[in-house]
Structure formats: structure tokens, C-alpha cells
C-alpha positions as CSV (number, residue, x, y, z in Angstrom):
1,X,-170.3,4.0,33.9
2,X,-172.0,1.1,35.8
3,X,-168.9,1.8,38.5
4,X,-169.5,5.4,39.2
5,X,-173.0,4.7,39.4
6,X,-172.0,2.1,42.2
7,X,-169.4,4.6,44.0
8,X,-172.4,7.2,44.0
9,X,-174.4,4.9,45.6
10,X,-171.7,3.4,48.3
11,X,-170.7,7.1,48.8
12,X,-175.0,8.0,49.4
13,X,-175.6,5.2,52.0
14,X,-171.9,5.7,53.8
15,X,-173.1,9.8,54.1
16,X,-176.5,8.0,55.9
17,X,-174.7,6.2,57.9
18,X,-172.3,8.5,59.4
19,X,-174.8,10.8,59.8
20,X,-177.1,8.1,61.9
21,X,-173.6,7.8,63.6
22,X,-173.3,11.2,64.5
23,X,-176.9,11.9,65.6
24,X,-176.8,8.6,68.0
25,X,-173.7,10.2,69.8
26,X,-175.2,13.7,70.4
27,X,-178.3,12.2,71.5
28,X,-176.4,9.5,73.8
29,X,-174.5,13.3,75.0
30,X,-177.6,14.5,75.6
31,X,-178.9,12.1,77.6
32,X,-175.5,11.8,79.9
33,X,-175.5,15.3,80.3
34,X,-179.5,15.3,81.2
35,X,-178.8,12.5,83.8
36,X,-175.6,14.0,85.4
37,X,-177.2,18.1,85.8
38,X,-181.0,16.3,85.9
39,X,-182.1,18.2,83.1
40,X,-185.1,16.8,81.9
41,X,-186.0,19.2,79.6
42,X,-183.5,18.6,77.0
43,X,-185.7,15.3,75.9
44,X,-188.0,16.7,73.5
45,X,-185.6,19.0,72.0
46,X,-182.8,15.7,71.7
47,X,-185.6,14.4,70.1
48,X,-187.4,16.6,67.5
49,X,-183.5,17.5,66.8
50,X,-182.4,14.3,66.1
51,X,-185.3,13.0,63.9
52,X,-184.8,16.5,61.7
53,X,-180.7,15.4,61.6
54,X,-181.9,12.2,60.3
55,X,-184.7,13.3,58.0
56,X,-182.6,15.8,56.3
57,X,-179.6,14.1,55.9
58,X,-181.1,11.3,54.6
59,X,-182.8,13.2,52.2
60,X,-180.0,14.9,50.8
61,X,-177.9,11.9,50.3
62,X,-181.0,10.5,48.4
63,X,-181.1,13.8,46.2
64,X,-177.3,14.3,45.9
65,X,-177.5,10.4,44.6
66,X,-180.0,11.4,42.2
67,X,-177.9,14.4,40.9
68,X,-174.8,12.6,40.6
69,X,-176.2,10.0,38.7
70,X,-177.9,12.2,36.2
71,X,-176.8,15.3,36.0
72,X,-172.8,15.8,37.9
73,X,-172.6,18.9,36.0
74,X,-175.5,20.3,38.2
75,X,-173.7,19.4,41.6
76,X,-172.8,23.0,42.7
77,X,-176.3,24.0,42.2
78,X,-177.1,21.1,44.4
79,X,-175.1,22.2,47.0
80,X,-176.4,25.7,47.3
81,X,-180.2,24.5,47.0
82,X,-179.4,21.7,49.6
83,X,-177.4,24.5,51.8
84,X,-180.6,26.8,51.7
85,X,-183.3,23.5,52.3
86,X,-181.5,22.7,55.5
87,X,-182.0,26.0,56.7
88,X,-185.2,26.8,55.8
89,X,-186.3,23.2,57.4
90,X,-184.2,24.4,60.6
91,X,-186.5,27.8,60.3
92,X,-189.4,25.8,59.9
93,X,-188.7,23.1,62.7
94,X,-187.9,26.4,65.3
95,X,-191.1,27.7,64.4
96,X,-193.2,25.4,64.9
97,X,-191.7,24.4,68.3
98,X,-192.2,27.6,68.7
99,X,-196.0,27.8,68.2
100,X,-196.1,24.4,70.0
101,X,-194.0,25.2,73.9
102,X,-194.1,29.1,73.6
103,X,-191.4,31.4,74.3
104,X,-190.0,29.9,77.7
105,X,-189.3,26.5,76.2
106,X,-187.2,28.4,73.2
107,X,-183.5,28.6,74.4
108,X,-183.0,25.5,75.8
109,X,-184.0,24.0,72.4
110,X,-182.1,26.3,70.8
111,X,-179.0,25.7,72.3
112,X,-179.9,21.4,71.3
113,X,-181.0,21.4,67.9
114,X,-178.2,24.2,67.1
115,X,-175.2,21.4,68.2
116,X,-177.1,19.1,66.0
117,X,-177.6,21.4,62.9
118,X,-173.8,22.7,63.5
119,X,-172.8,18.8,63.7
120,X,-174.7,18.1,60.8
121,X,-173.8,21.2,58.7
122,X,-170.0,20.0,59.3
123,X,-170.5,16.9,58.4
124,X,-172.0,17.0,55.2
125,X,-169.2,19.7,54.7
126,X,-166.1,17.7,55.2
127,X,-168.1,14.7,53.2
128,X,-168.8,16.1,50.2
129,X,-165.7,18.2,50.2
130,X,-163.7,14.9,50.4
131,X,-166.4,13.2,47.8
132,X,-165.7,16.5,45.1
133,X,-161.9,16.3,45.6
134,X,-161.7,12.7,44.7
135,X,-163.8,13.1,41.5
């Protein structure tokens, strides 16, 4: 038991840190391609899109570590719930920048935190898929 437990938790901090891998090389993208076609405004939504890569993943490995401790029967469930949290947070996150920049400032953060959220989503995908077919 003490094993799995320790498998759970190498598997949780690898998932962080290919995630904090992943976000660093969109966001290093994003800044070549702002430098090379000057587009300035893609900063804030790099940004605001990489810190909501980094909080969400984060948390999920921190939950999934949780459930797979305590509960691996419960795992599916897990995946659904964590499917429908990142995109009620993604929602949530458009909304507000929304509110914040108004309607003109919408589609070019649309187009950057949907690479992110598509990287992300992919990601956490092909992980866990690899995670539940080793179990």
C-alpha cells in the first residue's frame, strides 16, 4: 500500500510539472510570436492564460492525488467533475476578462487562452489515460 501511495504521489507532482513545462513553452511562443508581428496585446491574455493553466492543473493533480489515495474506485467520477471544473473556470476566467477589457479586447484573448486550455485539456488527457492504463 505504502508504494502506490508513493507512485500516486510521483505520478501528482510529474502531472505539475509537465504542465508548468507546457505553460512556459506557450508563453515563451507567445512572446516570440508578439516580438516578431509586434503584437503587444497578446501580454495580458499570455498571462491571465497561463496563471489559469497553472492554477487549474495544479489543482487537479492535488485532487486527483487525494482521490487516488482514498477512494480509486471514485476516479471516473473524478474525471467527469474535473472535466466540467476546467470549464466552468475557463467560463468564468472569459467572463470576467470580459467585464474587465470589454468586447474589442475579446478575440484576441480568445484565440490565447483557447491554445492554452486546448494544450492543457490534451495534456491531462494523454496523462491520465497513460496513468489508468498502467493501473
Amino acid at each position: 500500500m505504502k508504494t502506490i501511495a508513493m507512485d500516486i504521489d510521483k505520478l501528482s507532482k510529474r502531472y505539475i510539472k509537465q504542465e508548468l513545462y507546457l505553460t512556459v513553452a506557450l508563453f515563451l511562443i507567445t512572446l516570440l510570436v508578439m516580438r516578431v508581428w509586434y503584437l503587444n496585446e497578446l501580454l495580458v491574455p499570455a498571462i491571465v492564460s497561463a496563471a489559469f493553466s497553472l492554477v487549474v492543473a495544479t489543482a487537479l493533480a492535488l485532487i486527483w492525488r487525494r482521490v487516488a489515495k482514498r477512494s480509486p474506485q471514485s476516479l471516473p467520477t473524478f474525471f467527469t467533475a474535473a472535466s466540467a471544473f476546467r470549464m466552468l473556470m475557463a467560463l468564468a476566467v472569459m467572463f470576467v476578462y470580459y467585464l474587465v477589457n470589454g468586447r474589442d479586447a475579446m478575440l484576441v484573448f480568445f484565440l490565447v487562452f483557447m491554445a492554452f486550455y486546448i494544450a492543457s485539456l490534451v495534456h491531462h488527457s494523454f496523462f491520465f489515460a497513460r496513468v489508468s492504463s498502467r493501473s
